[in-house]
C-alpha positions as a printed NumPy array, in Angstrom:
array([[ -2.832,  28.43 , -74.166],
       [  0.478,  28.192, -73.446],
       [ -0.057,  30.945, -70.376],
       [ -2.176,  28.494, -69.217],
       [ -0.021,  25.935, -69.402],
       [  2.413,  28.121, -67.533],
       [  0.413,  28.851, -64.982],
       [ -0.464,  24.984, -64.168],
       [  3.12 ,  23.955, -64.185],
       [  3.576,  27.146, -61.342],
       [  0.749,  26.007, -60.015],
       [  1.253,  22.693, -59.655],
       [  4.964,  22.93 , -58.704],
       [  3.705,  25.192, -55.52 ],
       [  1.261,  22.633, -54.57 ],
       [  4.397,  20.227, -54.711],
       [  6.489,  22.505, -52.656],
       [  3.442,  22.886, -50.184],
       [  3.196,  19.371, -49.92 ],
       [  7.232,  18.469, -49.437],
       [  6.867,  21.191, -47.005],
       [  3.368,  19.954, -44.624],
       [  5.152,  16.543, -45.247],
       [  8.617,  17.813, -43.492],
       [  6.69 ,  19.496, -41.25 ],
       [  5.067,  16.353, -39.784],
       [  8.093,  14.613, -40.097],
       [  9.787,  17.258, -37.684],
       [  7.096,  16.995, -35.445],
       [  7.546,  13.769, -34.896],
       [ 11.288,  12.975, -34.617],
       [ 12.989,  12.868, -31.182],
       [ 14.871,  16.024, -30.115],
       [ 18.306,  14.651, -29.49 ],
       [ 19.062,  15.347, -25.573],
       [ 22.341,  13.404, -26.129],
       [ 20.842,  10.837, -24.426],
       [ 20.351,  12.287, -21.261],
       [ 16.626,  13.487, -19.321],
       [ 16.916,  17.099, -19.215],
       [ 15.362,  19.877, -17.249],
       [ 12.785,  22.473, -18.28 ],
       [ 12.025,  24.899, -16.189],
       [  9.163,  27.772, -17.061],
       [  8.105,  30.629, -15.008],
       [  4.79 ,  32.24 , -15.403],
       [  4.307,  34.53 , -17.595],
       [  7.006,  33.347, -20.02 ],
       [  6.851,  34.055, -23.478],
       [  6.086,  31.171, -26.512],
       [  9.503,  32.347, -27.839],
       [ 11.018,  32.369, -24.578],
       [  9.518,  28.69 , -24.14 ],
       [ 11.212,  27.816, -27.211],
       [ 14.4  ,  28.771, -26.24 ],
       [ 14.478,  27.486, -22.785],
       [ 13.75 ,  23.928, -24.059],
       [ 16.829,  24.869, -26.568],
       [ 19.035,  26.172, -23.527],
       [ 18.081,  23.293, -21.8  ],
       [ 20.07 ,  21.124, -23.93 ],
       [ 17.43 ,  20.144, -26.752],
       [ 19.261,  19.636, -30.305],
       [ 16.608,  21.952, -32.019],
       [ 15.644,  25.175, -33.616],
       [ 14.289,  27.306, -31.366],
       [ 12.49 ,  29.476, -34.589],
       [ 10.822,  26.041, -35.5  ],
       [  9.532,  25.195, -31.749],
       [  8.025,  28.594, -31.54 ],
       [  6.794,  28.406, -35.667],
       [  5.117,  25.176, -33.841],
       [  4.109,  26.844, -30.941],
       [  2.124,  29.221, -33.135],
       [  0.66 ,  27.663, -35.899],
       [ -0.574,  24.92 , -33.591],
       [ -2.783,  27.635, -31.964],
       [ -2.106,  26.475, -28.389],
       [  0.725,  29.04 , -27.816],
       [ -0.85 ,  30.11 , -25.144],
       [ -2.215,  27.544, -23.322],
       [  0.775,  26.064, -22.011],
       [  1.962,  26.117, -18.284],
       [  4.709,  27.458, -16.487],
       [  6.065,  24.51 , -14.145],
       [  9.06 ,  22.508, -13.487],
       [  9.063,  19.722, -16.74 ],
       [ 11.521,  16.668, -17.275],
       [ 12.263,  16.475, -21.58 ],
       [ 12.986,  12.224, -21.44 ],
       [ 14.814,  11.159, -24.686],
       [ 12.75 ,  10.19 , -27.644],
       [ 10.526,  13.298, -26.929],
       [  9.406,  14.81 , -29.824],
       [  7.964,  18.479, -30.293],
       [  4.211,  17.458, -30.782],
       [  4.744,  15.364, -27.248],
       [  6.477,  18.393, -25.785],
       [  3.443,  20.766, -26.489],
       [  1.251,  18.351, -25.669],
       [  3.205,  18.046, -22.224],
       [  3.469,  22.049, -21.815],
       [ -0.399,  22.299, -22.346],
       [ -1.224,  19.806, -20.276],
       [  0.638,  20.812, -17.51 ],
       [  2.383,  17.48 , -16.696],
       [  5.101,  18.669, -14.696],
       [  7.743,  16.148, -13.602],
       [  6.998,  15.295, -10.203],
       [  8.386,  13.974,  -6.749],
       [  6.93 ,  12.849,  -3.599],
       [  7.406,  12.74 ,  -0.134],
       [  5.653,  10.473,   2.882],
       [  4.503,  11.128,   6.129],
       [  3.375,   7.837,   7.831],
       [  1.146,   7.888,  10.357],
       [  2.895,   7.801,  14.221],
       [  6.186,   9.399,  13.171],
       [  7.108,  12.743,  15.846],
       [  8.054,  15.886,  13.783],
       [ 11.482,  15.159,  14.271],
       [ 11.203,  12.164,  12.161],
       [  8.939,  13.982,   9.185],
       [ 11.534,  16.707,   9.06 ],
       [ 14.616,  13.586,   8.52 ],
       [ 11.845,  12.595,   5.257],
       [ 11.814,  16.207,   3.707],
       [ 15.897,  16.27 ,   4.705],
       [ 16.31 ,  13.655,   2.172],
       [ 13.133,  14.257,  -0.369],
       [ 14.809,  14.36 ,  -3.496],
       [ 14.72 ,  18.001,  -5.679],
       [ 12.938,  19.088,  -2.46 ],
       [ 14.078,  22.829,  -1.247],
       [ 15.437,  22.703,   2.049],
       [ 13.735,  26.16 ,   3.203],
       [ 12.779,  25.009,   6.533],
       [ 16.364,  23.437,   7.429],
       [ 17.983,  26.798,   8.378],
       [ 13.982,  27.571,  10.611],
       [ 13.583,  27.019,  14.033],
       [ 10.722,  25.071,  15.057],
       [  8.951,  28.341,  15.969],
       [ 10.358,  30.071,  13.225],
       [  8.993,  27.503,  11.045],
       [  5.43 ,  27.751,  12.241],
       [  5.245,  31.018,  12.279],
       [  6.442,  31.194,   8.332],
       [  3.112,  28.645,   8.04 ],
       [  0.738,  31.098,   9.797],
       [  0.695,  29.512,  13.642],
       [  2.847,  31.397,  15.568],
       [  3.047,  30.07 ,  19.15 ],
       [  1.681,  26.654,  17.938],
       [  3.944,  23.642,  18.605],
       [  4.49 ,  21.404,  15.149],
       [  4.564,  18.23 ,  16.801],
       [  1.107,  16.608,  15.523],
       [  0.131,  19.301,  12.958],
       [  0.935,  17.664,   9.863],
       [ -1.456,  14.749,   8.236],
       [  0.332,  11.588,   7.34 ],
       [  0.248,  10.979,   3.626],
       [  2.157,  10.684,   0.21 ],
       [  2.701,  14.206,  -0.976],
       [  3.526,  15.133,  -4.671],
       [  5.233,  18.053,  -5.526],
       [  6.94 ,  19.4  ,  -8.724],
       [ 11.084,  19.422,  -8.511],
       [ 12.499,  22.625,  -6.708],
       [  9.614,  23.252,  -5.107],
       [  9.532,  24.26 ,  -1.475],
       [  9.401,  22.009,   1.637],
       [  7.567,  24.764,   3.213],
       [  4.899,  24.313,   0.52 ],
       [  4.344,  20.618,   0.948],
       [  4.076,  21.358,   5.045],
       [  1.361,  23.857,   4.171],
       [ -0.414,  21.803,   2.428],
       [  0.279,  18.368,   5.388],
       [ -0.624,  20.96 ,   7.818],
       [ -4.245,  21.845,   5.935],
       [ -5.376,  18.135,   5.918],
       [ -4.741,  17.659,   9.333],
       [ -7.101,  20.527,  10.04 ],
       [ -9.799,  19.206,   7.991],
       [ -9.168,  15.531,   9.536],
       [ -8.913,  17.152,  13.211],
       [-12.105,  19.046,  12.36 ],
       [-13.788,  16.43 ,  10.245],
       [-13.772,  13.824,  13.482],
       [-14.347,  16.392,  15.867],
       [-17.89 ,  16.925,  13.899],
       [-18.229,  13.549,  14.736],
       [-17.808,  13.302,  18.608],
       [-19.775,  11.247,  20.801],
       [-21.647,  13.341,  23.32 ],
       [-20.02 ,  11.351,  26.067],
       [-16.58 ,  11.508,  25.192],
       [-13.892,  12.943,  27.64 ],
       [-12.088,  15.194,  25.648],
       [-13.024,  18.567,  24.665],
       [-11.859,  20.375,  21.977],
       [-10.365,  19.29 ,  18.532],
       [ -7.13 ,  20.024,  20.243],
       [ -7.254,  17.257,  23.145],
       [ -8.632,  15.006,  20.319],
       [ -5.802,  15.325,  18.056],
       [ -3.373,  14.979,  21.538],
       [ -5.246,  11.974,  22.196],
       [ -5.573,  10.524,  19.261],
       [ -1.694,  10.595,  18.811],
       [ -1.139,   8.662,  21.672],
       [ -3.533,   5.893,  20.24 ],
       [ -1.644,   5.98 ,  17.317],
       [  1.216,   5.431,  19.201],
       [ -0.389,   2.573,  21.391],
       [ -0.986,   0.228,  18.686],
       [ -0.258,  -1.081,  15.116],
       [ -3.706,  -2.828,  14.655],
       [ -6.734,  -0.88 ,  13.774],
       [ -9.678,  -2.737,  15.342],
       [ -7.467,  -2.097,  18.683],
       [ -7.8  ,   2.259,  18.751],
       [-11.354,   2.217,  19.277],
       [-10.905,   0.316,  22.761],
       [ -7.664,   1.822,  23.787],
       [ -9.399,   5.517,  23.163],
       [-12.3  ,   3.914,  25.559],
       [ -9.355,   2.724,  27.886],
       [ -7.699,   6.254,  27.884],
       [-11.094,   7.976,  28.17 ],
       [-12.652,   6.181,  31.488],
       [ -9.129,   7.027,  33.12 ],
       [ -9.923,  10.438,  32.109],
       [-13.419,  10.339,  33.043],
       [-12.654,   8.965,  36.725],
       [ -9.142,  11.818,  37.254],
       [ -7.111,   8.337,  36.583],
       [ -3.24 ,   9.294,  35.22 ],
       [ -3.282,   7.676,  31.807],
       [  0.255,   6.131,  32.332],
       [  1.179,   5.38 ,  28.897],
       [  4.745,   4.373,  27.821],
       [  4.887,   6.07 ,  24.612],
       [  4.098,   9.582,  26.382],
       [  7.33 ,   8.77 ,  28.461],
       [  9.42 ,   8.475,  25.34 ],
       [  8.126,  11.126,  23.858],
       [  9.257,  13.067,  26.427],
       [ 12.702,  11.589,  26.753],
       [ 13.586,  12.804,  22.989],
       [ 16.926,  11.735,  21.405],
       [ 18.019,  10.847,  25.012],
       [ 15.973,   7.472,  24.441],
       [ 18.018,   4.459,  23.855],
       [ 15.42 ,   2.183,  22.732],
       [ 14.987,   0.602,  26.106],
       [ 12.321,   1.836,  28.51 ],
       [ 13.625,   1.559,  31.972],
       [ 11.699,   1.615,  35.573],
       [ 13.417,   5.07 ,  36.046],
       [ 11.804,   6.862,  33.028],
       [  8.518,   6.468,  34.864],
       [  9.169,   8.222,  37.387],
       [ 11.021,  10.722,  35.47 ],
       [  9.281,  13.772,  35.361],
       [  8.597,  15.823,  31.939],
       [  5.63 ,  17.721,  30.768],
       [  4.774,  14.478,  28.397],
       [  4.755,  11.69 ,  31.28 ],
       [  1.645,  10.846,  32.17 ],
       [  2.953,   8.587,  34.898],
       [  4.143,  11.582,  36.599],
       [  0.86 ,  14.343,  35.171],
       [ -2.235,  13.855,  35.022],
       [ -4.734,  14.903,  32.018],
       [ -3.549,  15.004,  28.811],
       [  0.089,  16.045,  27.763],
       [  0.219,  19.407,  26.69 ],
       [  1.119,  18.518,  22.899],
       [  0.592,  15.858,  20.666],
       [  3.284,  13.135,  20.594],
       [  2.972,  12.017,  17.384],
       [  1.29 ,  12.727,  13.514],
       [ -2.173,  10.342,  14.333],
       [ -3.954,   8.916,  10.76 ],
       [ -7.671,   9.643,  10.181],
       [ -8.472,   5.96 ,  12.386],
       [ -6.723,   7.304,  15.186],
       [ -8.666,  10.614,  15.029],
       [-11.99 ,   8.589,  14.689],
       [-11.019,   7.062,  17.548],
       [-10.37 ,   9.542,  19.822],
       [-13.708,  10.923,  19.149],
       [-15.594,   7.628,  18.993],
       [-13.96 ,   5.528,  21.956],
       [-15.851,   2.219,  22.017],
       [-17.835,   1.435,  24.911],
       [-16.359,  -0.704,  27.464],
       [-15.513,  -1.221,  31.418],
       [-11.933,  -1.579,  30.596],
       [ -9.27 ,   0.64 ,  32.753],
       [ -6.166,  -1.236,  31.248],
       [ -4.44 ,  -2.452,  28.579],
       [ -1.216,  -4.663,  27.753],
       [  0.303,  -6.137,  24.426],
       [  0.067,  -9.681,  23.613],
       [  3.133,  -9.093,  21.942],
       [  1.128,  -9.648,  18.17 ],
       [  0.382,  -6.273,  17.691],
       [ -2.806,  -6.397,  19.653],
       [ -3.703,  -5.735,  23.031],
       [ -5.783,  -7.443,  25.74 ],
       [ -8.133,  -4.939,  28.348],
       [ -9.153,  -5.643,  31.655],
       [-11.294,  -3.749,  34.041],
       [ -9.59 ,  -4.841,  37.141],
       [ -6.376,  -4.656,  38.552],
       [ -6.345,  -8.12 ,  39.178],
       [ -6.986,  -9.101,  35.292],
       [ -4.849,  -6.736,  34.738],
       [ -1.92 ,  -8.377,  36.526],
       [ -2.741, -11.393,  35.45 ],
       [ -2.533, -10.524,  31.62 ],
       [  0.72 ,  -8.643,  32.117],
       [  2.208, -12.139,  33.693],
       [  0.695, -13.798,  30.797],
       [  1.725, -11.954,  27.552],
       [  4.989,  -9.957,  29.281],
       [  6.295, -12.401,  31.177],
       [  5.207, -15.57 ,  29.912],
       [  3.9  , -16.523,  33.723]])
């Protein structure tokens, strides 16, 4: 009898300790790591171990024990479900939200935007000053650069889609290009399934050249569809599409701001006062409306175009009209 007592007392003193022990354990689990205040960096590669994990989060400045983050790691049975990836630890986060982080892959992330009508030389300013972005294509020439993203010989000017790209910290601006540089091929290719029969360009290519000058022609949407039907009779009929923002383009950094009588008649490669056709590059990163319309130009009799000076344009199918509007809305006549 008194064995038995004996063995109730061990008994129930282990069931004690057991308890005191699951109780600290949940306590742990859920008490902020001190980061002495301060967001800190976790950085895992793939293929790192759960015990490696453990003591990355410690050598990244987390006030733990690395044997009880991997103890964690294990008994929660998710050891091996969590992600390598570039992680931000904020303060107040506690193991269980760390694992729950690691396995869920929620990386700390920064993003980067191309808007729609900036020239390359203003999208690679944007990845310049991205912040935790690697600068791998700073030290790349243009051609260089291309080549490194799988289009040697291709010009980047117009080959990148205009959007809000996320990307994890210290990851590469080469990467995030790759990816701008995909969507614009399945844009480019996306309208170009879409063509009207009757349209004057003819091949993806002169649609995404074209549809970066529309882009460039306007800042209001309902406009593109008749300035693409504008640019596409002068095609039709061997008419020089004389458009100012070709001009510029061609200038480069030489451009002041102020579009002088002598720029027309300036000859580059990109004036299309001084060329006919198309320019032989895009001028400009065109948004999906300026790629539907180049390959849906609305229908109209209109050979010109001026800006009322709101943002929107007024078209004319004569000369005359023409004149008229430009006395109008550019020289208040």
């Amino acid at each position: 009898m008194a064995v038995l007592k004996g063995l109730m007392k061990l008994l129930l003193s282990v069931m004690l300790l057991a308890l005191g022990l699951a109780a600290a354990g949940v306590w742990w689990l859920n008490q902020p790591m001190d980061t002495r205040q301060a967001t800190l960096d976790l950085s895992i590669e793939p293929g790192t171990s759960p015990k490696s994990i453990a003591q990355a989060v410690v050598d990244a400045g987390a006030q733990t024990s690395p044997t009880l983050l991997y103890a964690w790691f294990r008994v929660s049975g998710q050891s091996r479900l969590m992600r390598a990836g570039s992680y931000e630890m904020a303060p107040g986060t506690t193991p269980h939200r760390l694992l729950s982080m690691l396995v869920r892959g929620e990386e700390s992330l920064r993003t980067v935007t191309i808007v729609e009508g900036w020239n390359w030389r203003q999208v690679r300013q944007a990845l310049a000053k991205a912040e935790s972005l690697k600068p791998d294509s700073r030290v790349l020439s243009d051609d260089a650069l291309m080549a490194q993203l799988g289009r040697p010989g291709v010009a980047p000017e117009g080959r990148f889609y205009p959007d809000t790209y996320a990307y994890a910290k210290g990851s590469s601006d080469l990467a995030v290009l790759q990816r701008a540089m995909k969507a614009m091929d399945k844009h480019v290719q996306q309208a170009w399934s879409l063509r009207q029969p009757d349209a004057s360009i003819k091949s993806p290519e002169e649609a995404l050249i074209l549809a970066s000058i529309v882009e460039k022609e306007t800042g209001k949407g309902s406009d593109r569809p008749l300035i693409s039907g504008v640019f596409n009779n002068r095609l039709r009929i061997g008419m020089r599409l004389q458009t100012d923002p070709t001009v510029i383009y061609g200038l480069g950094e030489a451009f002041d701001g102020n579009l002088r009588r002598v720029h027309l008649s300036t000859d580059t490669p990109w004036n299309t006062y001084t060329r006919a056709g198309l320019p032989p590059t895009p001028i400009a990163m065109p948004g999906k409306s300026a790629l539907m319309a180049a390959v849906k130009p609305a229908k109209t009799a209109a050979i010109y175009f001026v800006a009322k000076g709101d943002g929107s344009s007024h078209f004319s199918a004569t000369l005359d009209e023409h004149n008229r509007a430009v006395n109008r809305y550019q020289r208040g006549q």
